[in-house]
N, C-alpha and C positions, 0 to 999 in steps of 0.2 A: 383313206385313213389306214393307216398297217400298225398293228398291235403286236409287238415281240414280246418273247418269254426267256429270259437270259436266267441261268444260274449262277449265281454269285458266290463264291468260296469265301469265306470269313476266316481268316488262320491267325496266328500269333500265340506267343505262352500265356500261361496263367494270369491272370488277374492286369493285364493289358486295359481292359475298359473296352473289349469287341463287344460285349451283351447290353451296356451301355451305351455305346455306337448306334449299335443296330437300332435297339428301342427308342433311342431318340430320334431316328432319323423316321422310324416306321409313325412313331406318333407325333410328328411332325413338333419335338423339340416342347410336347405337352407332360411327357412322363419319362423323369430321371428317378429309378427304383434306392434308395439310398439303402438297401438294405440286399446283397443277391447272395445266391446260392450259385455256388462253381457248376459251369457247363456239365454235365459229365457224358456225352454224348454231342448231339446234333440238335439245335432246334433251329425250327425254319419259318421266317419271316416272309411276308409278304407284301410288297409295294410298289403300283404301280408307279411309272416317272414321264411325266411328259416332255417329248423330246422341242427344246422352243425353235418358234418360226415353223413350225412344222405340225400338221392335227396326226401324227404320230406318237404312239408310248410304248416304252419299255417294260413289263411286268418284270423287275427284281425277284428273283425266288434266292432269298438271303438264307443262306446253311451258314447260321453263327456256329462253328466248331469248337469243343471244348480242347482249353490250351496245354491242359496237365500232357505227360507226355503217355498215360498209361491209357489213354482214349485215343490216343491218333491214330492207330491202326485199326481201331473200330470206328470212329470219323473218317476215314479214306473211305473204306466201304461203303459210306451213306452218300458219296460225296457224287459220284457218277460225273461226266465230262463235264469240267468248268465250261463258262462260255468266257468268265471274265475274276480274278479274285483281286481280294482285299487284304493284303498284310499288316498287320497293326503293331505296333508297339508302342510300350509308355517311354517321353522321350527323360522321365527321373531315372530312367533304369536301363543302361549299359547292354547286360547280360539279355533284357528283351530284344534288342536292337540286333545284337549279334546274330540272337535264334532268326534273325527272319527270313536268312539264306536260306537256312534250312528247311523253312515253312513253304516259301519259294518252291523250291525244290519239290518236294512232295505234293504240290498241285502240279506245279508243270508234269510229272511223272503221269498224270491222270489225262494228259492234254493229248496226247495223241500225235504229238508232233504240229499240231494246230497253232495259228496265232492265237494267242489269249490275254487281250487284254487288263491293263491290273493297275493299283493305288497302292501306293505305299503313304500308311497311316501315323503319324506321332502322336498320340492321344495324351491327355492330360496336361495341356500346355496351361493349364491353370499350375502347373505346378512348375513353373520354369526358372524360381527362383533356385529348384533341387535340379534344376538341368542336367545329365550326364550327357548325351547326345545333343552335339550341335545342327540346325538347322541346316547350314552348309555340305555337311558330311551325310544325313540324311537322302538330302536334296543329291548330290553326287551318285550315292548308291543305287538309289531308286534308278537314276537315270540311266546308269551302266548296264541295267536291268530291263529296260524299256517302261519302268515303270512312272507316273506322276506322282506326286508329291504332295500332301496338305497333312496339314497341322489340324487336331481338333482337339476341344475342349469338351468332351461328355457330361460333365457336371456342371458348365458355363454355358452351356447348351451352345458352344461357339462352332462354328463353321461344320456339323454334326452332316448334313447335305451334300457340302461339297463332293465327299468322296465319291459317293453312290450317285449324283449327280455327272460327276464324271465317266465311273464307269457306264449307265446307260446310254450317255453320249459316244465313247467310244464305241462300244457294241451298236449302236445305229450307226456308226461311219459302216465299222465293219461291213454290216448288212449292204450298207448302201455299196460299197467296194466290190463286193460278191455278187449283188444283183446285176451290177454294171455288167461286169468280168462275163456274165453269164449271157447277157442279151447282145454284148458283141459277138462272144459263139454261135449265134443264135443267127 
């Protein structure tokens, strides 16, 4: 049984739905806060993820980052070497979509020239009747990126898992690709 600890970068702008993300997926889809107070710093979640087929898991150490842009250089500092991030945006809102290069960007800079796993998030698909960002263009970006792609609904408590599901799946290939790489040296 091999227990990982992966550090998860949480990015995107303001009021995206990352702290609702997070809390849903840590309380396994028991607790949507209808009421939040904006990030203004780092807070950090904790969950482990079982890897399936395998008596292996994941501990997630989730750094939900606050998305105002006047905490991001004091969020970089907390953030220490991703192992794997999460970029969010609400897909009602254009202007979040656009930021995510940039949020992109500013983990990779932390990465150390390292593969680093990542999701790219469209949150609030309850609200798709306000669509600005289409599925399709999403889905393309992310990819050009190396990134995967899911839709979730934080207040629908809808596909809340997947992402972070993903990401520890990735991060255990990783692990497994590195131990390989390492016992043919060997």
């Amino acid at each position: 049984m091999v227990k990982l600890r992966a550090r998860c970068i949480l990015v995107g702008d303001a009021a995206v739905g990352k702290s609702a993300l997070s809390q849903m997926f840590r309380s396994d889809g028991a607790h949507f806060q209808k009421n939040y107070s904006m990030t203004a710093g780092v807070e950090l979640l904790v969950k482990p993820v079982n890897i399936p087929e395998t008596s292996d898991s994941v501990e997630l150490y989730i750094y939900d980052s606050a998305g105002r842009e006047t905490f991001a250089e004091a969020c970089e500092k907390m953030w220490g070497q991703p192992s794997v991030v999460c970029v969010v945006f609400d897909i009602s809102s254009l202007a979040s979509f656009n930021s995510c290069s940039r949020w992109l960007q500013r983990v990779r800079a932390h990465c150390n020239g390292l593969q680093v796993p990542g999701v790219l998030v469209g949150n609030k698909s309850d609200l798709s009747s306000r669509r600005e960002v289409e599925e399709t263009t999403a889905q393309d970006w992310a990819q050009s990126q190396g990134l995967q792609y899911h839709e979730t609904s934080a207040k629908e408590m809808e596909n809340c898992d997947a992402p972070f599901l993903s990401l520890a799946q990735a991060f255990y290939t990783l692990y497994q690709e590195r131990r390989q790489m390492i016992q043919t040296l060997g």
